[in-house]
Backbone bond lengths (Angstrom), bond angles and torsions (degrees), N, CA, C in turn:
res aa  C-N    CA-C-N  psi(-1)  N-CA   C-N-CA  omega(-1)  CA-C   N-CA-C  phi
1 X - - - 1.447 - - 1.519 108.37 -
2 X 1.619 113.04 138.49 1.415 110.55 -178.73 1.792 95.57 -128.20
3 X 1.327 99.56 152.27 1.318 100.39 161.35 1.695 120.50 -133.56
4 X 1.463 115.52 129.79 1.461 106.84 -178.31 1.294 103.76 -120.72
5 X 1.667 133.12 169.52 0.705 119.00 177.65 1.573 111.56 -89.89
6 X 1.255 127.80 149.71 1.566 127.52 -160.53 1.432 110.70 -71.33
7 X 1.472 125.27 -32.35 1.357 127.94 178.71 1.896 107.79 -91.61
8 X 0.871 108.29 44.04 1.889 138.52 165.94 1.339 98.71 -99.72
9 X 1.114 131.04 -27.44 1.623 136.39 -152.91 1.300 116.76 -103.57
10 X 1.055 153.53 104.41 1.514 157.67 -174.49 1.650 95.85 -56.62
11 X 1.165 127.02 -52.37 1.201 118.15 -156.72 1.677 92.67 -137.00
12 X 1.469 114.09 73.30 1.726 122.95 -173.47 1.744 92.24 -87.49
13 X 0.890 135.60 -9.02 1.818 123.87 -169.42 1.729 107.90 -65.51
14 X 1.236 105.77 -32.32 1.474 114.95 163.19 1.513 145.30 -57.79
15 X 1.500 82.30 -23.32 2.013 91.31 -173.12 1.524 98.78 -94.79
16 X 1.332 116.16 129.37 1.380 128.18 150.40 1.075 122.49 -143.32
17 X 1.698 102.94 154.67 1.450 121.43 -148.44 1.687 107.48 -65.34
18 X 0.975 107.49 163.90 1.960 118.50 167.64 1.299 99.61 -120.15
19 X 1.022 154.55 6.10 1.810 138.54 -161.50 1.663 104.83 -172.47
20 X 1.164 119.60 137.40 1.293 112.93 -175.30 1.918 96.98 -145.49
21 X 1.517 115.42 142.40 1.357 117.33 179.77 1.340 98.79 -113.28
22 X 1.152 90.59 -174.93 1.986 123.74 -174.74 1.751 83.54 37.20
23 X 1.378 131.73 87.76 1.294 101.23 148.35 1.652 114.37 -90.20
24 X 1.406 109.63 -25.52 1.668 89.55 171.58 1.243 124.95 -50.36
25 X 1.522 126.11 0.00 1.388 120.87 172.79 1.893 96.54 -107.90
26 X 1.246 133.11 11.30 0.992 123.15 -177.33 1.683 127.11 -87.06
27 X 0.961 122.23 122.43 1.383 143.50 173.93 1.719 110.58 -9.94
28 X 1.083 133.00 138.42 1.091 115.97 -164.77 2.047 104.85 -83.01
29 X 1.656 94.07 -37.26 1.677 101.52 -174.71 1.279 111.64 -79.75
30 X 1.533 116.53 13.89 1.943 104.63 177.73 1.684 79.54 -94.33
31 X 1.496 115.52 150.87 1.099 173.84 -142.13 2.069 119.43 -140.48
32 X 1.499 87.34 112.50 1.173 94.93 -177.96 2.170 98.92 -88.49
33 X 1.325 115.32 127.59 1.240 107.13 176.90 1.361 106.20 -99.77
34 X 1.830 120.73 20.24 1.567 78.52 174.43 1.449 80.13 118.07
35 X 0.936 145.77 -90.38 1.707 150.59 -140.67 1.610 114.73 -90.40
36 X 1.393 102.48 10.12 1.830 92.61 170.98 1.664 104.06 -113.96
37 X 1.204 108.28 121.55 1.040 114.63 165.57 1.656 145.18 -96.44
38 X 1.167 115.18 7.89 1.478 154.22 145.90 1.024 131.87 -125.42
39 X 1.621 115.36 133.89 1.215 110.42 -172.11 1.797 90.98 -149.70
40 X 1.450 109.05 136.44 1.466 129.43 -177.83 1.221 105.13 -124.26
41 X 1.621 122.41 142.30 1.362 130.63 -176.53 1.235 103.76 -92.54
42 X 1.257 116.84 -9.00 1.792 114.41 -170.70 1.670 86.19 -130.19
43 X 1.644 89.56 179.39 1.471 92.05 151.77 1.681 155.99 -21.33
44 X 1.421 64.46 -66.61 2.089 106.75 166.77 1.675 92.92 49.06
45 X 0.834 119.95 71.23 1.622 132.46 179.75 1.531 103.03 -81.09
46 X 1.355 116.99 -45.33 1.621 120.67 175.38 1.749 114.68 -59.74
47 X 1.317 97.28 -54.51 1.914 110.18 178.10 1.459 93.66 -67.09
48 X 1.442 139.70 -62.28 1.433 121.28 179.45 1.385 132.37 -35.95
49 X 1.499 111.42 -40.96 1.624 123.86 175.98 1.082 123.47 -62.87
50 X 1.861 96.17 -49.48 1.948 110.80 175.52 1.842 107.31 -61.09
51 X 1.209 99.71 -38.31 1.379 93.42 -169.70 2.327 104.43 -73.71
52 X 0.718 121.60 -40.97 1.638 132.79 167.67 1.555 105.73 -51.27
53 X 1.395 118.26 -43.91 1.355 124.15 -177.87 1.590 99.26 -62.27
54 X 1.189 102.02 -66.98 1.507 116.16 -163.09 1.763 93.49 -47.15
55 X 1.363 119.35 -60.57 1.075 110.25 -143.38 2.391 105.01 -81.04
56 X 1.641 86.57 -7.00 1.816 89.51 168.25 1.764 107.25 -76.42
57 X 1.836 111.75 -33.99 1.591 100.71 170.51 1.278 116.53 -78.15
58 X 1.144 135.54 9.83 1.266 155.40 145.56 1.637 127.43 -59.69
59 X 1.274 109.30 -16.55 1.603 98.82 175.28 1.232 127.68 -130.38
């Protein structure tokens, strides 16, 4: 996992997220558009790894 800050980016209007955490702490009016494709109520640090693992014996 990396994190940058989004205005690093000349042209950031393009990047959107796939995975989003803590949603039990998440806002009720953010809005999924479509482009996250995981979503963990916690951390989920264990399911994050397995899933990264899986997907490096994957390519």
């Amino acid at each position: 996992m990396r994190a940058y800050p989004i205005g690093v980016f000349e042209k950031s209007i393009g990047f959107k997220p796939k995975s989003e955490i803590f949603t039990n702490c998440k806002l009720p009016w953010l809005e999924n558009d479509g482009c996250i494709v995981e979503s963990f109520e916690a951390a989920a640090a264990g399911e994050r790894l397995m899933l990264l693992l899986e997907e490096l014996e994957n390519r």
